[in-house]
C-alpha positions in Angstrom: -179.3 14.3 -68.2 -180.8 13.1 -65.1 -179.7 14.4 -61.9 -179.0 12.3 -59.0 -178.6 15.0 -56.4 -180.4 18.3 -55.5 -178.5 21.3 -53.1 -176.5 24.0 -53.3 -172.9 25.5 -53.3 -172.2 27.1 -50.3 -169.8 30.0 -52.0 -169.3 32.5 -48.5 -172.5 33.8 -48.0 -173.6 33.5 -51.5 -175.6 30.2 -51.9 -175.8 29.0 -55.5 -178.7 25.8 -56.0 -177.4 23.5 -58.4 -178.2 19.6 -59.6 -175.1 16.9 -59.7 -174.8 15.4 -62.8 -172.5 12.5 -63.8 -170.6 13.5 -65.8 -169.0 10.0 -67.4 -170.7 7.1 -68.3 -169.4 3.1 -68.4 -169.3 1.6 -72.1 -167.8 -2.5 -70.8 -169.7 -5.5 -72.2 -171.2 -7.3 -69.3 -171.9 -10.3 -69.1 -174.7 -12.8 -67.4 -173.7 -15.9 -65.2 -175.1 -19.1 -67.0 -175.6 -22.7 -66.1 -173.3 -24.6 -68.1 -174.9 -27.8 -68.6 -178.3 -25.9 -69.7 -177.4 -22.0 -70.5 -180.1 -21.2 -67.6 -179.7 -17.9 -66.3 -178.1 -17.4 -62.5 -180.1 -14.9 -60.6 -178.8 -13.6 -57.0 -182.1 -13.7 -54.9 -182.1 -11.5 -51.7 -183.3 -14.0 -49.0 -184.6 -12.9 -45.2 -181.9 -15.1 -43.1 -185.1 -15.6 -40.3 -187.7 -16.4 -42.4 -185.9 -17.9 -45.6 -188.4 -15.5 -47.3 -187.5 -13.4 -50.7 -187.8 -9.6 -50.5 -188.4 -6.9 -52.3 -186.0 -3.8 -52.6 -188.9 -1.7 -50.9 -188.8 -4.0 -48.1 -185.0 -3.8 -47.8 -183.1 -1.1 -45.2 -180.3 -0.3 -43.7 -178.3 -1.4 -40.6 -175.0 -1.3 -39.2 -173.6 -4.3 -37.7 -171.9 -3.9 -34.3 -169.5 -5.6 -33.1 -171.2 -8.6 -31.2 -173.3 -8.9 -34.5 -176.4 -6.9 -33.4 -177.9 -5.0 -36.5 -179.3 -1.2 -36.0 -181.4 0.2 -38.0 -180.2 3.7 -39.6 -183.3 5.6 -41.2 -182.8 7.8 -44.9 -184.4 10.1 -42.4 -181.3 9.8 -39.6 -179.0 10.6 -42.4 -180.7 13.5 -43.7 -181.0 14.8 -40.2 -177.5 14.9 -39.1 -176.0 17.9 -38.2 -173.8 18.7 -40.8 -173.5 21.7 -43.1 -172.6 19.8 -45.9 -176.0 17.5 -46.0 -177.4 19.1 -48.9 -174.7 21.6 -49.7 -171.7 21.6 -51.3 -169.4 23.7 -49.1 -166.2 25.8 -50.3 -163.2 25.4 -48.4 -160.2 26.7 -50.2 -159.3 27.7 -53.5 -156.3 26.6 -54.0 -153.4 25.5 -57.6 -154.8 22.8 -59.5 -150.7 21.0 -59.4 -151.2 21.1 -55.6 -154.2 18.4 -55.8 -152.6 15.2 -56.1 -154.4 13.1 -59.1 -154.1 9.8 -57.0 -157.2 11.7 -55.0 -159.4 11.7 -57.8 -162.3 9.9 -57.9 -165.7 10.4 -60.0 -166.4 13.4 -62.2 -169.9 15.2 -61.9 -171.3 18.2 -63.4 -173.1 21.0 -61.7 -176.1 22.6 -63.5 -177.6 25.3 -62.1 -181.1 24.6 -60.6 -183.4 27.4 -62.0 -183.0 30.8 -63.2 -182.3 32.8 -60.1 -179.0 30.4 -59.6 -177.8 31.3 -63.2 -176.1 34.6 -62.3 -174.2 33.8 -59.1 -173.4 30.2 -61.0 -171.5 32.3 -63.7 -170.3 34.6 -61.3 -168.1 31.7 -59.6 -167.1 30.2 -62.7 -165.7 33.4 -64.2 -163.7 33.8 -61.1 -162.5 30.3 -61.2 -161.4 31.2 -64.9 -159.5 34.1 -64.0 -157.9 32.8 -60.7 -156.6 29.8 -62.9 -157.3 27.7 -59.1 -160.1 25.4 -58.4 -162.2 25.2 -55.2 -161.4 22.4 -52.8 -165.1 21.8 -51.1 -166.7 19.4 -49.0 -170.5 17.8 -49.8 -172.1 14.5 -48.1 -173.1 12.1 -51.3 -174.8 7.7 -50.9 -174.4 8.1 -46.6 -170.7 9.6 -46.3 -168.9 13.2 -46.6 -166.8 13.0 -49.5 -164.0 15.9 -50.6 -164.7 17.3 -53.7 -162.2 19.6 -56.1 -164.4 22.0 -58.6 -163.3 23.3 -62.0 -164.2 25.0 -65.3 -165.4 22.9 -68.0 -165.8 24.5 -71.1 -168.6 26.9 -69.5 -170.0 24.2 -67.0 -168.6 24.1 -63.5 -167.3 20.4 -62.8 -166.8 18.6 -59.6 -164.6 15.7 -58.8 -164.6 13.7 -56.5 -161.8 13.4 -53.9 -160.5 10.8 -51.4 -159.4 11.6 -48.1 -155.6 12.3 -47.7 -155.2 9.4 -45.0 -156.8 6.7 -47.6 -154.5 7.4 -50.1 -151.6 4.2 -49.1 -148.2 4.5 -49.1 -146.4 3.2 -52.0 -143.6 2.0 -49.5 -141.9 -1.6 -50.7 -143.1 -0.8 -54.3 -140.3 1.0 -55.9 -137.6 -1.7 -57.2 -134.9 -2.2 -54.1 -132.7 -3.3 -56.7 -129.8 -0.7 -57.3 -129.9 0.3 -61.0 -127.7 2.6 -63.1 -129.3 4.2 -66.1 -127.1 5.7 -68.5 -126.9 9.0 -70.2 -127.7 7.1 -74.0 -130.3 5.1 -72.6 -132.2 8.4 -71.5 -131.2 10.0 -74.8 -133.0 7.1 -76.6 -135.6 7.3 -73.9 -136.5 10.8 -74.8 -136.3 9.9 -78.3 -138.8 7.5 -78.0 -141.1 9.9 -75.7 -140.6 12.6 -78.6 -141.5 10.2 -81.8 -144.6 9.4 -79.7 -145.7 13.0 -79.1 -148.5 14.2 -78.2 -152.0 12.6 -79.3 -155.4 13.8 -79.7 -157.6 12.2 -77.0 -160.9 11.9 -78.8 -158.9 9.7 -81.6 -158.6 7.0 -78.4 -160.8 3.9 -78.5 -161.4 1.1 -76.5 -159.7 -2.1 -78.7 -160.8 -4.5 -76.3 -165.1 -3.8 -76.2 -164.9 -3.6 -79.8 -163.2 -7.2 -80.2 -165.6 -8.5 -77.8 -168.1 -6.8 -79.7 -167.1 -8.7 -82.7 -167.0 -12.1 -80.8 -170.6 -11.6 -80.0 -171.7 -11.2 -83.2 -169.3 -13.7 -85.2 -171.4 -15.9 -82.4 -174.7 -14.8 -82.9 -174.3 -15.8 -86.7 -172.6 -19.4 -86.0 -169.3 -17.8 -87.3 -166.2 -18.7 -85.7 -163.6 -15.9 -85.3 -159.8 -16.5 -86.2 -157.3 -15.9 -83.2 -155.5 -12.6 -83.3 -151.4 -13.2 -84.2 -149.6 -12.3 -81.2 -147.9 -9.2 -81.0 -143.9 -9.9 -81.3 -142.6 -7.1 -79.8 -145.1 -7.5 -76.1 -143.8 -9.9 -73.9 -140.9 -11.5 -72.9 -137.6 -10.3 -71.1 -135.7 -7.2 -72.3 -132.1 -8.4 -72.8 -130.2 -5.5 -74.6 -132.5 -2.0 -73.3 -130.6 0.2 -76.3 -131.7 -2.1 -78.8 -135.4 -2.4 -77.4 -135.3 1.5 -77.5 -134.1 2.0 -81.0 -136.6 -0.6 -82.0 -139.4 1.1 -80.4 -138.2 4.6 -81.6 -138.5 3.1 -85.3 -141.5 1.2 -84.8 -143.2 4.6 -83.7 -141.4 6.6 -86.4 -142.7 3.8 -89.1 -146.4 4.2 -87.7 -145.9 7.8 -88.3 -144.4 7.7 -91.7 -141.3 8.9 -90.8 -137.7 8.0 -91.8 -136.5 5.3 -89.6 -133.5 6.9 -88.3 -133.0 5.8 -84.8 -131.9 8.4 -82.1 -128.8 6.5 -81.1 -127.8 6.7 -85.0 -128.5 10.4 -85.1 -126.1 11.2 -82.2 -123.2 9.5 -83.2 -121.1 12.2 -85.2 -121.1 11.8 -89.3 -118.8 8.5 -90.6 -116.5 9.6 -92.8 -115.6 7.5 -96.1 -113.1 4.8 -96.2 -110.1 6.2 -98.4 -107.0 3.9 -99.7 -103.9 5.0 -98.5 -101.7 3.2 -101.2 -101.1 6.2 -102.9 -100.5 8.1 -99.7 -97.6 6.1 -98.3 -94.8 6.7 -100.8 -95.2 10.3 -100.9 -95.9 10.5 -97.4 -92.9 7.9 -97.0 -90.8 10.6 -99.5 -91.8 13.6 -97.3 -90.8 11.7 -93.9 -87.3 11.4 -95.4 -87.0 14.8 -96.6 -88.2 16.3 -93.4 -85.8 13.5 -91.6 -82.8 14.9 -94.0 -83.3 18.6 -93.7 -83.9 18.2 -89.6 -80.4 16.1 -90.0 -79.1 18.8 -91.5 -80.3 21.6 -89.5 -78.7 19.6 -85.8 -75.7 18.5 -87.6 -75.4 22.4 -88.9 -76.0 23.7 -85.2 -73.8 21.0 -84.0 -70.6 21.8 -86.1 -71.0 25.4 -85.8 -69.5 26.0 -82.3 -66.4 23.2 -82.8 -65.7 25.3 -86.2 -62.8 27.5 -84.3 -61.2 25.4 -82.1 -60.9 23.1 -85.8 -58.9 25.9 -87.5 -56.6 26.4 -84.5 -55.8 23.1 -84.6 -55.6 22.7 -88.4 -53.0 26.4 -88.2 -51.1 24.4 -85.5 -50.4 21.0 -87.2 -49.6 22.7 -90.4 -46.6 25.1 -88.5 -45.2 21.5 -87.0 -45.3 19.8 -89.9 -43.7 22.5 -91.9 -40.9 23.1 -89.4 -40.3 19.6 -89.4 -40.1 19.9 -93.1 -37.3 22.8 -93.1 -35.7 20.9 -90.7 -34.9 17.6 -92.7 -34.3 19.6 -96.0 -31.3 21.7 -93.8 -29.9 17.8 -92.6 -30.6 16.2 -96.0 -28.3 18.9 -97.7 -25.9 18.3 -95.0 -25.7 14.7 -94.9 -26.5 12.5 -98.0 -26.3 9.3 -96.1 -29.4 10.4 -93.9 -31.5 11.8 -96.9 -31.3 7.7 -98.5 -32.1 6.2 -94.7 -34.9 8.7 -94.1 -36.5 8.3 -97.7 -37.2 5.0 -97.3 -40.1 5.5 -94.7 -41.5 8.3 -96.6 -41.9 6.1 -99.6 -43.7 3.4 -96.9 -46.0 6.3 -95.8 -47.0 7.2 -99.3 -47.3 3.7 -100.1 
């Protein structure tokens, strides 16, 4: 691979000369600006505003425009001459937890090769250390004009660098978050999770760009005067979610069907087992039979605890009656032998009673 910059990493006082490498490449389809009434070709044409005249790129520098619009010059040499330590080195700052590096800093990814023998052993000698601090190096290096911040790791056995953004151009994501007050329920993240879990994980080198290879096809469907037939829209993209469970469960089955598993949504796997429907037409005479037994027998049992205390004052009053009435009867069979006119009068409402 070529290299597109030459130095050395400033490691303490142990300098290490290494080339930068990049270390991805870009794969898009581009594309050429056309006339449309002729198909000619639109070229950008880099025109001297004095003289109207076309340059070349060896006749083209640099300049920085000040602030009344006056240009000055600024020299490859200027910027190789400043005084920085970082011109041509790539300077170690810190080693520090790769979590603590937030990945909104990252920028491009480079790999460092080590420039010549001599540079192999203290190369290896950093990226061992690296490997058994589990931390990467947080350095600075100057790279196209500007100092840049740079975080180094271990790839495979290669020492990789990326490149870093400054804290203070990293924006705030203040008024981005919804302002909207919204209440998410315990199911919703149960379904949630769910779906995040039928997902998985995936394996990263199975991951293809869709889009270039349509517009691959395009090209060459045109190429052979073949005319492509529109993709059928995707029904479950787009549109407003209206019940957030149901789009859930859908997408938990959808992901579980891709897989080949059983469709078996999460919200159907927590509820707790149905249990079959029984008829209770049977069940309501004998349970009707046993309600009236158990009513009886309790019936019993309070009447039983009821009459039990009232049982002695009953006999008392039974004993009493019975010595009244039988004093009354010794009394009338003394007058009725006495007097037989008052035996006929007092038969008479004896034979009423009886009757």
């Amino acid at each position: 691979m070529r290299s597109i910059w030459n130095g050395a990493i400033s490691f303490g006082l142990v300098s290490i000369p290494i080339k930068l490498v990049n270390a991805t490449e870009n794969h898009s389809v581009s594309f050429r600006q056309i006339h449309l009434a002729d198909g000619g070709r639109i070229r950008y044409r880099k025109v001297c505003e004095i003289d109207e005249q076309e340059v070349t790129a060896a006749d083209i520098g640099k300049a920085y425009e000040d602030a009344d619009g006056s240009m000055i010059p600024i020299t490859d040499e200027d910027l190789s001459s400043l005084p920085l330590p970082t011109a041509k080195t790539i300077e170690i700052v810190a080693f520090v937890p790769a979590a603590s590096i937030d990945p909104l800093q990252m920028d491009a990814a480079y790999y460092l090769s080590a420039n010549g023998v001599p540079a192999a052993k203290p190369y290896t000698l950093l990226r061992e250390a690296l490997k058994r601090s589990q931390k990467v190096a947080v350095a600075k290096y100057a790279l196209r004009g500007r100092e840049r911040l740079g975080m180094l790791r271990v790839v495979d056995d290669v020492i990789a660098m990326h490149g870093l953004l400054w804290p203070d151009e990293i924006r705030s994501p203040e008024g981005v978050a919804p302002e909207t007050e919204v209440t998410v329920r315990d199911a919703e993240l149960d379904l949630a999770d769910a779906l995040m879990a039928t997902l998985g994980e995936v394996d990263m080198d199975s991951l293809h760009d869709d889009y270039r290879k349509a517009v691959e096809e395009l090209i060459a469907a045109k190429a052979d005067g073949r005319t492509l037939e529109p993709a059928e829209a995707d029904a479950a993209g787009g549109g407003t979610v209206i019940d957030l469970i149901a789009a859930l469960e859908n997408s938990v089955r959808a992901a579980k069907e891709a897989r080949g598993e059983e469709t078996e949504t999460a919200g159907e796997s927590a509820k707790a087992p149905v249990a079959k429907v029984t008829s209770l037409t049977g069940r309501k005479k004998s349970g009707g039979t046993g309600a009236k037994k158990k009513a009886t027998a309790s019936t019993k049992k309070t009447a039983a605890k009821t009459s039990t205390p009232s049982r002695a004052p009953a006999k008392k009053t039974a004993a009493r009656s019975t010595a009244k009435s039988s004093a009354k009867t010794t009394a009338k069979k003394t007058t009725a032998k006495s007097d037989p006119k008052s035996t006929t009068k007092k038969a008479a409402p004896r034979k009423r009673a009886s009757a």
